[in-house]
N, C-alpha and C positions, 0 to 999 in steps of 0.2 A: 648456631644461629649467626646469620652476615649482622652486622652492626647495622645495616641497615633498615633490617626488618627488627631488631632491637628496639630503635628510635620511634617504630611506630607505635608502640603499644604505653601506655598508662601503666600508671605503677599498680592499680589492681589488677591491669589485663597481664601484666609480667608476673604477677605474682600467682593469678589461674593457670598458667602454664606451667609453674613451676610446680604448682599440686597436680596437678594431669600428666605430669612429666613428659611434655612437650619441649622441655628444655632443662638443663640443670644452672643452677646456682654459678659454679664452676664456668659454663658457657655464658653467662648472662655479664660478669664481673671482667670475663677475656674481651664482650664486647663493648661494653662501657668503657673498659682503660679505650680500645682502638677509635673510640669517639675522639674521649678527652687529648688521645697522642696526636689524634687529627687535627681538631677546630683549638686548642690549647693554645697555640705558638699564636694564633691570630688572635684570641679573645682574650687571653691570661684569666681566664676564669678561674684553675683551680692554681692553688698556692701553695698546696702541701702534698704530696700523694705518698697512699699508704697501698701500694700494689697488692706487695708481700704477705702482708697481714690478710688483705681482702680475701687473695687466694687460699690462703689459708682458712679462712674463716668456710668461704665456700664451701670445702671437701670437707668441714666438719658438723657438728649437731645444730641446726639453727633453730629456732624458737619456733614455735608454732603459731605465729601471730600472722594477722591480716597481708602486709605485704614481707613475706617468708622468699629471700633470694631477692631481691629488689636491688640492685645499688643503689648507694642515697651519701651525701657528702654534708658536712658540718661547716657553716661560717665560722670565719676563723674571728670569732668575735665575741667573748664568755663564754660560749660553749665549753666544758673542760673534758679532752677524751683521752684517756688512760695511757700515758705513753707518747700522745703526740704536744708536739710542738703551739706554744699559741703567740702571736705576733701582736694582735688588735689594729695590727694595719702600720704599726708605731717603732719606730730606732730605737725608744725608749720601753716599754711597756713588754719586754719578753721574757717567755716560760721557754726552757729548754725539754721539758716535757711534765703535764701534768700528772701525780699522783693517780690519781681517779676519774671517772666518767665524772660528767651532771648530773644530776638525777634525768634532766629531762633527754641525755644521750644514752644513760639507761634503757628510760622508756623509748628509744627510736631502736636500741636493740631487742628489747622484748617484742616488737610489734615484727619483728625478724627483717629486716632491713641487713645492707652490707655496707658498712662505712668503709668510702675507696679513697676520700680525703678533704682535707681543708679546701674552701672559696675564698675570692679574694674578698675585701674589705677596704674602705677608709679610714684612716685615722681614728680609732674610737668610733667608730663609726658617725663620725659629727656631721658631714655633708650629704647630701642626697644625689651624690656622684660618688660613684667608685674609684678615688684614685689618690696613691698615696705616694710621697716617696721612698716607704720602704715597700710596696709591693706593685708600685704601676697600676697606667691607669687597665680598666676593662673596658672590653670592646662589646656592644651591640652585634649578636645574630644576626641582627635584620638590616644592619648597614654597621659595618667595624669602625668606621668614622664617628659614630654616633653615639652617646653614653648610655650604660645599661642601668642606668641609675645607682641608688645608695638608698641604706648603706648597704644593703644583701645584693649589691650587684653581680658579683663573679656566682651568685646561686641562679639568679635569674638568668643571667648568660649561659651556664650550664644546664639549664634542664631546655632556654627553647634553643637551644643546639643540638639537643638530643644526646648530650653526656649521660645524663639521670633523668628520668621522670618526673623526678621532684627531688625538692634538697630542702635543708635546715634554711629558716631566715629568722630575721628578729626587725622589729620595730618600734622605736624611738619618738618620732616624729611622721613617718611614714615608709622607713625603711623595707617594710614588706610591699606595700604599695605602687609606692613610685617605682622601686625594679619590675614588679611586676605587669606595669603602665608600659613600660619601655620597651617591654620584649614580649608584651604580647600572650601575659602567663594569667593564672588562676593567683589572688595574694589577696588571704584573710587576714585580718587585724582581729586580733581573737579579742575576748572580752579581757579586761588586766584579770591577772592572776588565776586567768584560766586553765597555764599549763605552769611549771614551777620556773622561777626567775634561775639563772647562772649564776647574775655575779648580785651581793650587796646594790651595787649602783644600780640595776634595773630598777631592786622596789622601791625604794629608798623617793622617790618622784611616784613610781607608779604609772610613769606613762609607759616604759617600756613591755614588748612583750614576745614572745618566742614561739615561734610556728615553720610555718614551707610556704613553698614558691611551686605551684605544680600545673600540668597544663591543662587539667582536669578539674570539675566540681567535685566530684564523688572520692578524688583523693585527696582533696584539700576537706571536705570531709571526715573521712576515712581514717585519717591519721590523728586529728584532733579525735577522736574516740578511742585512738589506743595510747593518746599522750593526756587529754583534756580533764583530769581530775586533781583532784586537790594533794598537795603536799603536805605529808606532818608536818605540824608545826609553822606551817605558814599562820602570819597573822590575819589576812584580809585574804582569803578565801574566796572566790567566784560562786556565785549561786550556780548549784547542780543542773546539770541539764534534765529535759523530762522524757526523753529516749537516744536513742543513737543517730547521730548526724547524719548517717548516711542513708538513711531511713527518711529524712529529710528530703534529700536530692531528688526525689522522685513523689516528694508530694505535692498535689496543689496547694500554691499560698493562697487561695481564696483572692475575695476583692479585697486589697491593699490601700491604706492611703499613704500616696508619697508626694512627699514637696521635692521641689527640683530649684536651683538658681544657680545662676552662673557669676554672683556674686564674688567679690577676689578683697582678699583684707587692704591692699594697695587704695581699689577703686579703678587701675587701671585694666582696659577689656581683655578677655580671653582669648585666645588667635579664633580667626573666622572659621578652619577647621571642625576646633574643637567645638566651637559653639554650636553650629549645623551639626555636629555628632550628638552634641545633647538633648537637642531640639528632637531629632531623631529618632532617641531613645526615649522620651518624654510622650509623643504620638505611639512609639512600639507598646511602651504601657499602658498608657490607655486605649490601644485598638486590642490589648490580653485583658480588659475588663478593670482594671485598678483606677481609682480614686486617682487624679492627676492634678496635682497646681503649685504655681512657679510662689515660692516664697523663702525667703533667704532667713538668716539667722538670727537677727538684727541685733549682733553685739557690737563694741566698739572693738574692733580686731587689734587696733594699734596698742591698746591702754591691755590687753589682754596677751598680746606678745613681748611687750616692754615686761609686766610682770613674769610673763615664763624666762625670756629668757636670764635677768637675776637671779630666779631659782635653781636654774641649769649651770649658769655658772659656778655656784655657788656650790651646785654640786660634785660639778668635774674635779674643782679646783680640790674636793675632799677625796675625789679617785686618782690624783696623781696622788696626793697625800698618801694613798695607802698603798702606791706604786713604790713613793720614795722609802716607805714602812720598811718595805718587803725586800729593796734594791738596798737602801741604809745608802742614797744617797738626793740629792734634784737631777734633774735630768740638765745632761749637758748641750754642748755647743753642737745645735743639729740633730737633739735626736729628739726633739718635737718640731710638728709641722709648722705652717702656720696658721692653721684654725687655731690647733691644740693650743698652740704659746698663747696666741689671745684668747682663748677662756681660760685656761690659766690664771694667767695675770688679771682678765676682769673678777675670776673667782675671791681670787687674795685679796681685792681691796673690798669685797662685798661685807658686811658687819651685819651678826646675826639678824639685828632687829629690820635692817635691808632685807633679809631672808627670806624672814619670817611673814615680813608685811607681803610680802611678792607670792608668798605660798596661800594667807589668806585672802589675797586677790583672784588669784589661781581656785582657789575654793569657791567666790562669788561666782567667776565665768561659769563655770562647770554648771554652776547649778542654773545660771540662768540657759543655760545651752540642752541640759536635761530636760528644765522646764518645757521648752519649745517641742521635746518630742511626746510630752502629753494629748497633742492633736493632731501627728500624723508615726507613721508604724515606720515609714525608711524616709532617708533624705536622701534625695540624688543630686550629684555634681560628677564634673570632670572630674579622675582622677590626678592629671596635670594642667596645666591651663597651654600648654601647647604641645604638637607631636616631640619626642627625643628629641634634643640637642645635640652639636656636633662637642667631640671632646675637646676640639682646643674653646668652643667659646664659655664652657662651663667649666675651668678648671681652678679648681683653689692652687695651684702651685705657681700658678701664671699671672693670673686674673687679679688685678688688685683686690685686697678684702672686699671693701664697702661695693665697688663694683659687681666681683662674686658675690655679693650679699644679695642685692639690689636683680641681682639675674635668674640669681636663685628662687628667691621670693617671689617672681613674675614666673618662674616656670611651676613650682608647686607653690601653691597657693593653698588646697582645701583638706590633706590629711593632718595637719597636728592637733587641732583643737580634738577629735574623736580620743587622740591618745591620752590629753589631758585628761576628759570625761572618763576614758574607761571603757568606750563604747565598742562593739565590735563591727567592724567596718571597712568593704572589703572591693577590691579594686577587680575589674572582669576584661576582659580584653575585646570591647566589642565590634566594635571600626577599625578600617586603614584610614591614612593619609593618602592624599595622592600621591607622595611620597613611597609611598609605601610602608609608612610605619606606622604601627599601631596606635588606635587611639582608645583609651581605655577612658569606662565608668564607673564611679564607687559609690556602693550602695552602703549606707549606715543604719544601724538597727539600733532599739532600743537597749540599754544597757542590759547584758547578760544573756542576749536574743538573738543569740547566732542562729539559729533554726527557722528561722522568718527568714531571714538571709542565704541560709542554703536551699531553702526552697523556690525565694525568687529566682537566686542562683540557674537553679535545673531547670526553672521553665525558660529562662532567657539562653539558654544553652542549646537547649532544642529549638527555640522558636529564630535565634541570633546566633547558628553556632561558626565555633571556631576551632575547634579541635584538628581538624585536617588544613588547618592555615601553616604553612612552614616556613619558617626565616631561611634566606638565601644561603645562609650556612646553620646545615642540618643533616645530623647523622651522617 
């Protein structure tokens, strides 16, 4: 198989060939490294490679699961895979090789996948730009000048290059999301504790959460049905789904009621792009027959992120703690960034009952942001408030902080609050720029309600698709 005809196919369509033996495993894993050896040097997407291993895994007994022979790569970010290497993006924060899988890099080998290697990452993954000084920045498919987002950047870089069909991502604040916004991919924000957390610091907040990046509905589906169930022993367990997601993809969602707004926690407007994108999609829904009207959230955003971010500090400041546990030392001169050093240091000076107050504020938001989806089933917004950015004007290594803050905040504006909630909520690649770069919608469902979600998913797929859209470096 050419690397080329590789690149075209989804990771269920790779994986039907592999049962019809139209191609072997062995062929599939020779084409994917000749991707990554290609578009690599320009993207820095992948950060680790595990050749050797893959091929080997190849020519031997794979699992009989859904995508059987698939290449597929792990962010190099909690994840733990048996033997390799984990960085967190950080000078400080390294494993020379973990003990053990995840559980949930278990489950991506049960589902029969070929892990070929680590993506790149940010810092801890704190910024919603990929780039760090121990692992550089990543580059944009769809213009290398341009950021592939964070924190799963180097995953969204690699699958819309056509390295992998889909790959490991995680999200925080919107780290499945915004990569997926930037490059133009498929990126669910599953519901919390949908699939099992990596490290302590995931649940410990519970906003975080662990999925893919793929370019596909049906395997952004697909995969949450062979990872999407409850772990022993977890304490806060995700309500059961009531069939198979991918069983989903191809239902009708009926008439839907969705609110839409293009509301920004700032107050300042969205680029005139992205707006006419959502206007767009707001007329696309209602000429599919769904419930349509523009209403925003109406919380106080500022008084709601002053509280998250003391809890976040607060919590980081306790995962270097368990970094210094484990190292038996602080970290030195240069081997934290500069996000990481400032929550750090805002972590240290936080005092429990600071904490604590900030988690039950975090408690009221949620619920009054729950409350609001009592009267409608999805809320629609931009997944960014403007197309990709260029890497030097979003850079935490350059950029003064409050400045990066401030650039930050104006470019994603609408994924963290879902993270807070729990909600599953999920970014689609549906518009260009004139630019030419994607401009992506995120559809949020009621909590535990991904299945409303992949359904809207598959009709807007069909009716808005993009599956044969290809970034300028591809396969």
């Amino acid at each position: 198989m050419s690397f080329a005809d590789y690149a075209d196919y989804d990771a269920l369509g790779i994986a039907e060939l592999v049962r019809n033996k139209a191609v072997s495993p062995a062929e599939l894993v020779d084409a994917a490294i000749s991707v990554i050896e290609k578009h690599n040097p320009t993207l820095n997407a992948v950060v680790y490679k595990a050749y050797d291993e893959a091929r080997r895994a190849a020519v031997g007994t794979l699992p009989e699961g859904p995508f059987r022979g698939v290449p597929f790569l792990i962010k190099d970010l909690g994840a733990k895979v048996a033997g390799w290497p984990r960085s967190s993006g950080s000078h400080f924060a390294q494993v020379a090789a973990d003990a053990e899988d995840s559980e949930l890099v278990a489950r991506y080998r049960r589902s029969g996948v070929i892990l070929l290697g680590k993506t790149n990452t940010p810092e801890f993954g704190i910024p919603g730009v990929t780039n760090s000084e121990r692992l550089g920045p990543c580059a944009n498919p769809w213009n290398p000048e341009h950021i592939s987002g964070g924190s799963s950047g180097g995953a969204a870089s690699a699958v819309a290059s056509g390295m992998v069909p889909m790959a490991h991502a995680s999200d925080g604040l919107g780290s499945i999301r915004i990569p997926a916004a930037n490059c133009g991919l498929v990126g669910m924000k599953i519901t919390r504790d949908r699939t099992p957390i990596c490290e302590v610091t995931d649940g410990v907040l519970g906003y975080s959460v662990h999925h893919v990046v793929s370019r596909t509905v049906r395997d952004s589906a697909a995969m949450l049905d062979a990872t999407g169930y409850a772990q022993a022993g977890d304490p806060f367990q995700a309500p059961a789904k009531e069939g198979p997601y991918l069983d989903e993809v191809g239902r009708a969602p009926g008439r839907l009621r969705i609110a839409w707004s293009a509301e920004t926690p700032s107050g300042r407007p969205i680029d005139p792009e992205v707006e006419d994108a959502l206007r767009r999609t707001a007329e696309a829904l209602e000429s599919l027959g769904h419930e349509v009207r523009e209403e925003g959230l109406g919380i106080d955003y500022r008084a709601m992120y002053r509280a998250q971010a003391q809890a976040s500090a607060s919590n980081f400041a306790a995962n270097i703690q368990r970094w210094v546990e484990t190292l038996g030392r602080e970290p030195g001169e240069g081997e934290l960034g500069p996000l990481a050093r400032r929550a750090y240091a805002a972590g240290q000076r936080m005092t429990g009952q600071q904490t604590f107050f900030a988690l039950q504020q975090m408690r009221l938001f949620c619920r009054q942001i729950l409350t609001r989806f009592e009267t409608f089933d999805v809320y629609l917004t931009p997944t960014m408030s403007r197309p990709s950015p260029r890497i030097d004007w979003l850079d935490p290594l350059t950029v003064e902080l409050r400045e990066f803050d401030r650039r930050q905040s104006d470019t994603y504006a609408t994924t963290p609050p879902f993270n807070f909630t729990g909600q599953p909520s999920l970014s689609l690649p549906l518009w260009q720029s004139k630019g030419g770069l994607p401009i992506a919608m995120m559809f949020t469902g009621r909590f535990a309600d991904e299945a409303t979600l992949y359904r809207l998913a598959g009709q807007l797929e069909r009716e808005l698709p993009w599956k044969d859209r290809r970034a300028p470096i591809f396969g």
